[in-house]
C-alpha positions as CSV (number, residue, x, y, z in Angstrom):
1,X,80.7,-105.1,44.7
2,X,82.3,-106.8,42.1
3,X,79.5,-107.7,40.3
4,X,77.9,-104.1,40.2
5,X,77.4,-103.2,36.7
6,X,77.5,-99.5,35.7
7,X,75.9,-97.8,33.0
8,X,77.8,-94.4,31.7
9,X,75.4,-92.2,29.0
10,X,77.7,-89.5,27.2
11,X,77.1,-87.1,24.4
12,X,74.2,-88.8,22.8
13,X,76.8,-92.3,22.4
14,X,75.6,-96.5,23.0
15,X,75.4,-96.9,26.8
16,X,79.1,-98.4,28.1
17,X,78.4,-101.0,30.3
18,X,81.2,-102.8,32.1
19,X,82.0,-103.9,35.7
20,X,84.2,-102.4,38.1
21,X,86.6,-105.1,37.9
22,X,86.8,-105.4,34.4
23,X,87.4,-101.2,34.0
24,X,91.5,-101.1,33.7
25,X,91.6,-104.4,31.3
26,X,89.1,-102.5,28.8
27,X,91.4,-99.0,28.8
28,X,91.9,-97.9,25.3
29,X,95.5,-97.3,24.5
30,X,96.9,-95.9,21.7
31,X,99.1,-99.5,21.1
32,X,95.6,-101.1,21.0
33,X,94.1,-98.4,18.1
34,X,97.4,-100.1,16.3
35,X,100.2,-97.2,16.9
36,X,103.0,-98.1,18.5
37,X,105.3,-95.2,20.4
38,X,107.5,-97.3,21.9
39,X,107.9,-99.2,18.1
40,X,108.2,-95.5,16.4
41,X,110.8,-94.1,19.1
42,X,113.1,-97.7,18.8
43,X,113.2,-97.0,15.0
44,X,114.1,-92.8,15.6
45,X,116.8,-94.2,17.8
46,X,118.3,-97.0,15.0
47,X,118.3,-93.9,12.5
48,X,120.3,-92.2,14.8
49,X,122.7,-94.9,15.4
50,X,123.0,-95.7,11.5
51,X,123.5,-91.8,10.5
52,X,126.2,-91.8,13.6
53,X,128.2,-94.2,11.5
54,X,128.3,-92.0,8.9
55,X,131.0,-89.2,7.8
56,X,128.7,-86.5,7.3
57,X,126.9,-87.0,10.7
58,X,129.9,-84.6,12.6
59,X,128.7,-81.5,10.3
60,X,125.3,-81.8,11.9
61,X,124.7,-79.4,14.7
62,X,121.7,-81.3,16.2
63,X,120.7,-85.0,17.2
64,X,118.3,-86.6,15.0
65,X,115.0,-86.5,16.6
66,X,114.6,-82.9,17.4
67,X,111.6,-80.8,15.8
68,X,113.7,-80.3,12.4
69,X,116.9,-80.9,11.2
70,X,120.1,-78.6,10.9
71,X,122.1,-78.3,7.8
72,X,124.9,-75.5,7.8
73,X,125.6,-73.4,5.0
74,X,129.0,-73.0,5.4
75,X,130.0,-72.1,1.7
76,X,127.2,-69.0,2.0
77,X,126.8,-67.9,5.3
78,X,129.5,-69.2,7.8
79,X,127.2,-69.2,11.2
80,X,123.2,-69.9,9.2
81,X,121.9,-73.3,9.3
82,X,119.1,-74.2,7.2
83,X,116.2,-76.0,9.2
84,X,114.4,-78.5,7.1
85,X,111.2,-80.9,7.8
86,X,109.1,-83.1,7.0
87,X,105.6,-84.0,8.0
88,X,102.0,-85.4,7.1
89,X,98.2,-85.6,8.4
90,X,98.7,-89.1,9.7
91,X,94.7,-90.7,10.0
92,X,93.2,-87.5,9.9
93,X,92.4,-87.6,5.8
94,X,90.4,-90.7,6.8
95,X,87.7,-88.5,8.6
96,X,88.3,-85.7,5.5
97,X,87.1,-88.8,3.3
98,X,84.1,-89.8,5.4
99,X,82.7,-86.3,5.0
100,X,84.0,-85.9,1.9
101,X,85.4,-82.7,2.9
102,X,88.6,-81.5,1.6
103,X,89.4,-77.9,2.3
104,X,90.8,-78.4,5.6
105,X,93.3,-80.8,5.7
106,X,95.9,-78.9,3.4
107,X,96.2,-76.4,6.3
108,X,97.3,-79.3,8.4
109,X,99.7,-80.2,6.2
110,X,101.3,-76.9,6.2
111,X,101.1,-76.0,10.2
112,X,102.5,-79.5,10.7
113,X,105.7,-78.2,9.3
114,X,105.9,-74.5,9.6
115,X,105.5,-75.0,13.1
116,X,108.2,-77.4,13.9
117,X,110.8,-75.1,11.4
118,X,109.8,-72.0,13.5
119,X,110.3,-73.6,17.3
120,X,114.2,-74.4,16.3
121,X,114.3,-70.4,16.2
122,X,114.3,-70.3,11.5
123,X,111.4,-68.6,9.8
124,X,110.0,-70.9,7.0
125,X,110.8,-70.1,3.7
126,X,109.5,-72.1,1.3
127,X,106.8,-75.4,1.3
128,X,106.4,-78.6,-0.9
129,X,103.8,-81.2,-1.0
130,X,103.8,-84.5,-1.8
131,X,100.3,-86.5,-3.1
132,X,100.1,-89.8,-3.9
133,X,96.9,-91.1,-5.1
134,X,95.4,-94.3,-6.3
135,X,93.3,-92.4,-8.6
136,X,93.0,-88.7,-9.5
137,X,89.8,-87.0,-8.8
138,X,90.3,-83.3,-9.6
139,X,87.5,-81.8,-7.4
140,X,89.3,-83.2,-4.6
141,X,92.9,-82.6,-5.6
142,X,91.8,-79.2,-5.7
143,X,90.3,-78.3,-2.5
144,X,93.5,-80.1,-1.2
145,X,95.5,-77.8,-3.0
146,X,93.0,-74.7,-2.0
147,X,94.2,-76.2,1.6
148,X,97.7,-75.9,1.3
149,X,97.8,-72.4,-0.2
150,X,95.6,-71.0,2.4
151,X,97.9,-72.7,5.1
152,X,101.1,-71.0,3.2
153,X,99.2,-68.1,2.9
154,X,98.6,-67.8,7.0
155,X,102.3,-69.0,7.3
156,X,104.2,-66.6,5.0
157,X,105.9,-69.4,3.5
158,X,104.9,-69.8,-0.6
159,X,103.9,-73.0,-2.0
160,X,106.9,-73.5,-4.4
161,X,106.8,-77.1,-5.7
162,X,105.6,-80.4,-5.1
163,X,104.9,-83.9,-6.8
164,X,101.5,-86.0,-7.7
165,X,102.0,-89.3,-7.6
166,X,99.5,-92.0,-9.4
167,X,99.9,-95.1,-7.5
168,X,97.1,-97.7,-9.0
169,X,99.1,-100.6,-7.7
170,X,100.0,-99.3,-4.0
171,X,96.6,-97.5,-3.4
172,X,92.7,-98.3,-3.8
173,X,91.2,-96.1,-6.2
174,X,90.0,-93.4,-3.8
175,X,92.3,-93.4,-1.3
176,X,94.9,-91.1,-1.3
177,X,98.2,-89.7,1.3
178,X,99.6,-86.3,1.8
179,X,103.3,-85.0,2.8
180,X,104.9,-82.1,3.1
181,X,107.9,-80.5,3.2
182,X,109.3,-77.3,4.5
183,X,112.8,-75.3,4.8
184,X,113.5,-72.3,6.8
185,X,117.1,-70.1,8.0
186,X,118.7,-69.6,11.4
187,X,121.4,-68.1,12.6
188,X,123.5,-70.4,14.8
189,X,123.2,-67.8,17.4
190,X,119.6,-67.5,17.3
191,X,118.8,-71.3,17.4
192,X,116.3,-71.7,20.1
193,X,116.4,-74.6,22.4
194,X,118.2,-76.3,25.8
195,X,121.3,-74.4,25.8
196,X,119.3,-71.5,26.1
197,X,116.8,-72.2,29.1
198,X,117.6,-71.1,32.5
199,X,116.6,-72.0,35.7
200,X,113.7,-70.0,36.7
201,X,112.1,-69.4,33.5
202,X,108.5,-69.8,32.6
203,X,106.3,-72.0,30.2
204,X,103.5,-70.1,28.3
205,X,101.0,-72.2,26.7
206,X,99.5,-71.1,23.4
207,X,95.5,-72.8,23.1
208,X,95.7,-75.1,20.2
209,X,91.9,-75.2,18.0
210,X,91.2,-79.2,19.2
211,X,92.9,-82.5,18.2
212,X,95.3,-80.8,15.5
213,X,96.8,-83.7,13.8
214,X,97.6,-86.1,16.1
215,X,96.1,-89.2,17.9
216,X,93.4,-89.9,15.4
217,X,94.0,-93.5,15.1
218,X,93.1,-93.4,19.2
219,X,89.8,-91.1,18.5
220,X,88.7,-93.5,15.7
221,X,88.9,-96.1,17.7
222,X,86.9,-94.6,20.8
223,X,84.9,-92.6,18.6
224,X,84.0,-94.2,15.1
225,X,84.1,-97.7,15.5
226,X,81.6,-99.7,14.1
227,X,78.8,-98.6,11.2
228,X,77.5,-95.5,10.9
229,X,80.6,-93.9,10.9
230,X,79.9,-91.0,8.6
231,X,76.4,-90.6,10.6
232,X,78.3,-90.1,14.4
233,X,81.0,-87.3,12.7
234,X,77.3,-85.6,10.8
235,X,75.6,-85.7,14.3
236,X,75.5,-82.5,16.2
237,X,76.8,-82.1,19.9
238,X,75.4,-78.8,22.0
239,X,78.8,-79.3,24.1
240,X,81.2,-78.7,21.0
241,X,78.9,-76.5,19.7
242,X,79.4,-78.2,16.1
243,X,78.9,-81.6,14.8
244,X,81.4,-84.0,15.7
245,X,83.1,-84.1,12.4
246,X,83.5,-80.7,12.4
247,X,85.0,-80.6,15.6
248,X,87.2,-83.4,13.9
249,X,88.7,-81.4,11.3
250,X,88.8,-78.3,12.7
251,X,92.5,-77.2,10.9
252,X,96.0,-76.8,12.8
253,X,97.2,-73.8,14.3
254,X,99.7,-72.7,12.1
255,X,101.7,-70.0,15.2
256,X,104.8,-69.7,12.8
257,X,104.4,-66.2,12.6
258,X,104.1,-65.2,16.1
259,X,106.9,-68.2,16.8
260,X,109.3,-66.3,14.6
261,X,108.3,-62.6,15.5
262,X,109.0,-63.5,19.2
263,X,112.5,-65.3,18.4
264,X,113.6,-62.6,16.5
265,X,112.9,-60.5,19.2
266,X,114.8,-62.7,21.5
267,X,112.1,-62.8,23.6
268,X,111.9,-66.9,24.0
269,X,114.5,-69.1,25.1
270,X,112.7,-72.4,23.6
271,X,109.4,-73.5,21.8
272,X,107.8,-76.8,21.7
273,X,105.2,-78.1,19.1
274,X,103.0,-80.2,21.1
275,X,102.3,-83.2,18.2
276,X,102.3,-86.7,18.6
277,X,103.6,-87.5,21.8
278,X,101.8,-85.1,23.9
279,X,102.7,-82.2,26.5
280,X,105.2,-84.7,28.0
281,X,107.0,-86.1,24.8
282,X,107.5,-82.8,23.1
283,X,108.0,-80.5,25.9
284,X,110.8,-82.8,26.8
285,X,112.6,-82.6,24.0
286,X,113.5,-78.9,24.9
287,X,114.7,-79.6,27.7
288,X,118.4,-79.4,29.5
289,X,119.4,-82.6,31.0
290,X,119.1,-80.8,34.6
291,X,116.1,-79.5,34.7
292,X,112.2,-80.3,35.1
293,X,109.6,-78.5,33.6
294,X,106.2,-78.6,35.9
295,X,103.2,-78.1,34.2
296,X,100.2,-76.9,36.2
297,X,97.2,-78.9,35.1
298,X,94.7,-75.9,36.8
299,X,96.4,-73.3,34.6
300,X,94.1,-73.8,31.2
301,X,90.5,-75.0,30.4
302,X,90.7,-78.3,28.2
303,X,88.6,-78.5,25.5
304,X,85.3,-80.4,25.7
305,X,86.7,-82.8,22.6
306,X,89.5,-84.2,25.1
307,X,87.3,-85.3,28.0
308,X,84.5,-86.6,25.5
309,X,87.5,-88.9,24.0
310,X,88.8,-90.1,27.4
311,X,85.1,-90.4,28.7
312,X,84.0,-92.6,25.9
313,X,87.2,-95.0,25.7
314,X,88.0,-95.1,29.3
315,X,90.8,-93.6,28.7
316,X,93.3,-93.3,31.7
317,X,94.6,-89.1,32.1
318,X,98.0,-90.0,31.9
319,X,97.9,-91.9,28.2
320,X,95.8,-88.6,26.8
321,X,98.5,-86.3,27.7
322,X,100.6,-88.6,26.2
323,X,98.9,-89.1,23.0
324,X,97.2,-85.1,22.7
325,X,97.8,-81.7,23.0
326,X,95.0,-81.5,25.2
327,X,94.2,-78.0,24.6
328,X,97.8,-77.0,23.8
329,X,99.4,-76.7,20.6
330,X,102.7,-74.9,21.2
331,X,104.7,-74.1,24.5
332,X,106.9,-71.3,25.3
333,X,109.9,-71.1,27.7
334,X,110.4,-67.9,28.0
335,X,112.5,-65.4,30.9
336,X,109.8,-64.6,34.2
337,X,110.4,-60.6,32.8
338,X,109.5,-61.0,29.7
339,X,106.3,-63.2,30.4
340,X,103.8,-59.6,29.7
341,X,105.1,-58.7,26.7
342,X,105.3,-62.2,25.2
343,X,101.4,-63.0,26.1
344,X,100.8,-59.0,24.5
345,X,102.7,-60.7,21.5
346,X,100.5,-63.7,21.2
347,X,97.4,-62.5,22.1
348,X,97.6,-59.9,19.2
349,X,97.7,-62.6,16.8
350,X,95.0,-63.7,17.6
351,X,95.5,-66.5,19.9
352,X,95.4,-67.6,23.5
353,X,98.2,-67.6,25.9
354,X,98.2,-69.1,29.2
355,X,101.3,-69.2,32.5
356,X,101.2,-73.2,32.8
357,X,104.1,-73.7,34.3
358,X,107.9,-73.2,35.0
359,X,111.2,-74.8,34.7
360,X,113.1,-76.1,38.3
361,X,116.3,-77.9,38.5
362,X,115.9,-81.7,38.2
363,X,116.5,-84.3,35.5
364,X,115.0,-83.1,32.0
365,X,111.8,-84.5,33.1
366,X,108.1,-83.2,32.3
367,X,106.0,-83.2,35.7
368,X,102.0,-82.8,35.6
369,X,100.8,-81.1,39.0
370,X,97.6,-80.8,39.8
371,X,98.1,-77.1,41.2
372,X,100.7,-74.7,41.7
């Protein structure tokens, strides 16, 4: 039996051909598309330890590592905090540069920020961008920029500075990097997050539109290795609906706005982004050292895009929901009582909500079940 070959056809891709007993040594992992968590979480953790040591750390009201960071304003408002981030595309411009398709990305940019401001409880108040190119090509620098306004636009958070940076010696003459920046306000009483959870209370899952921003180094490498890279993202798939580089760069949710019209409403308890990391890393960080959060996996559809990555790179279940959203882009604890009005909420902004799951006692773990 160990000798049987098998031949798996999917979505129009080269035939995979590998024995049975060779299955679990060819897995794709994100470590093998060259990002490393366990690398990037080490170095969060010496940041942590080196601003510890320092003697503005105590004025801080949360740990370095949360979804943005605090700052009070204690010579204007005695009990505000202003919640800062920062954030970029990651791999993502590599498939905007493929296509040569621009427009898209700047909303990234902007939803990869305003989202993580609004689930500490703050409304974003103002953006910046950062571009660094090798060498400046205006028709693209423009449709970036076209990006980034419509994403502020969506977000209600105006595009108030930034910097261009022409980098000849760090960066080939056509490649180019994107950063932003954004800053909202909070109350320290409104400040959403563990303290606030209870026991009991309910997760609502908001559907995210694809891959978002995250994990493309892993879909690259499943998906685009080899030639013919801009011919695969141009070919069209009946299952997606759209070609696959479409599919690709379909833009980031920005759900600041609903995120902030339900915390000021006090009708959350916590919100998590779900970026890099997953449903299991982000989720996490929300939650109280003694209690679980289970996640029913039957609760949502996930998109076709997920199970053609994990299809085509053999991809074990466990490392996609640690490396995507897998069909959800922001997560809301919320009280059992309130679950009606908050999915009214959502759902008149135009997005999805779903009841995934709910919050026990236990140790401040994520658990995945396979039905509730």
């Amino acid at each position: 039996m160990g000798e049987i070959k098998s031949v798996l056809f999917f979505y129009g891709f080269d035939a995979i051909i590998k024995s049975k007993h060779d299955q679990k040594e060819n897995m794709v992992t994100y470590k093998k598309a060259g990002v490393n968590d366990q690398k990037a979480n080490e170095f969060v953790s010496i940041i942590r330890q080196q601003i510890k040591n320092t003697h503005f750390y105590k004025k801080f009201s949360v740990d370095v590592g949360f979804f943005g960071a605090f700052v009070p304003l204690q010579k204007l408002r005695k009990k505000s905090y202003i919640v800062a981030s920062c954030d970029g595309v990651g791999t993502k411009i590599l498939i905007a540069k493929a296509l040569e398709k621009y427009d898209t990305i700047g909303i990234d940019l902007v939803a990869m920020n305003c989202n993580d401001v609004a689930v500490c409880g703050a409304k974003p108040l103002f953006f910046l961008d950062y571009l660094a190119v090798g060498k400046l090509n205006l028709e693209r620098e423009r449709k970036l920029v076209e990006g980034i306004i419509k994403g502020c636009e969506i977000a209600g958070c105006p595009l108030v500075g930034g910097e261009t940076a022409q980098m000849p010696d760090v960066y080939r003459e056509d490649d180019f990097d994107l950063a932003g920046f954004c800053a909202g306000i909070v109350e320290k009483d409104n400040i959403l997050g563990p303290s606030k959870i209870r026991k009991d209370d309910v997760i609502i899952g908001i559907a995210s539109n694809g891959l978002h921003s995250n994990g493309f180094s892993l879909v690259r490498k499943t998906l685009l290795s080899g030639r013919g890279v801009k011919r695969i993202l141009s070919s069209y798939h009946v299952s997606l609906g759209r070609s696959l580089g479409e599919e690709l760069l379909r833009p980031t949710y920005i759900y600041s706005p609903v995120v902030s019209k339900l915390a000021e409403k006090k009708l959350i308890h916590a919100a998590a982004h779900i970026t890099g990391g997953g449903i299991p890393g982000n989720l996490g960080r929300v939650l109280p050292e003694n209690m679980d959060a289970e996640i029913y996996l039957n609760s949502w559809q996930v998109p076709v895009i997920f199970e053609m990555i994990q299809k085509c790179g053999n991809i074990e279940t466990k490392e996609m929901f640690n490396v995507f959203n897998m069909g959800l882009g922001m997560m809301l604890v919320v009280s059992e009582k309130n679950v009606e009005i908050v999915k009214t909420i959502v759902q008149k902004e135009g997005f999805r909500p779903f009841l995934v799951g709910a919050l026990k006692n236990g140790k401040g773990r994520v658990l995945l079940k396979k039905s509730n």
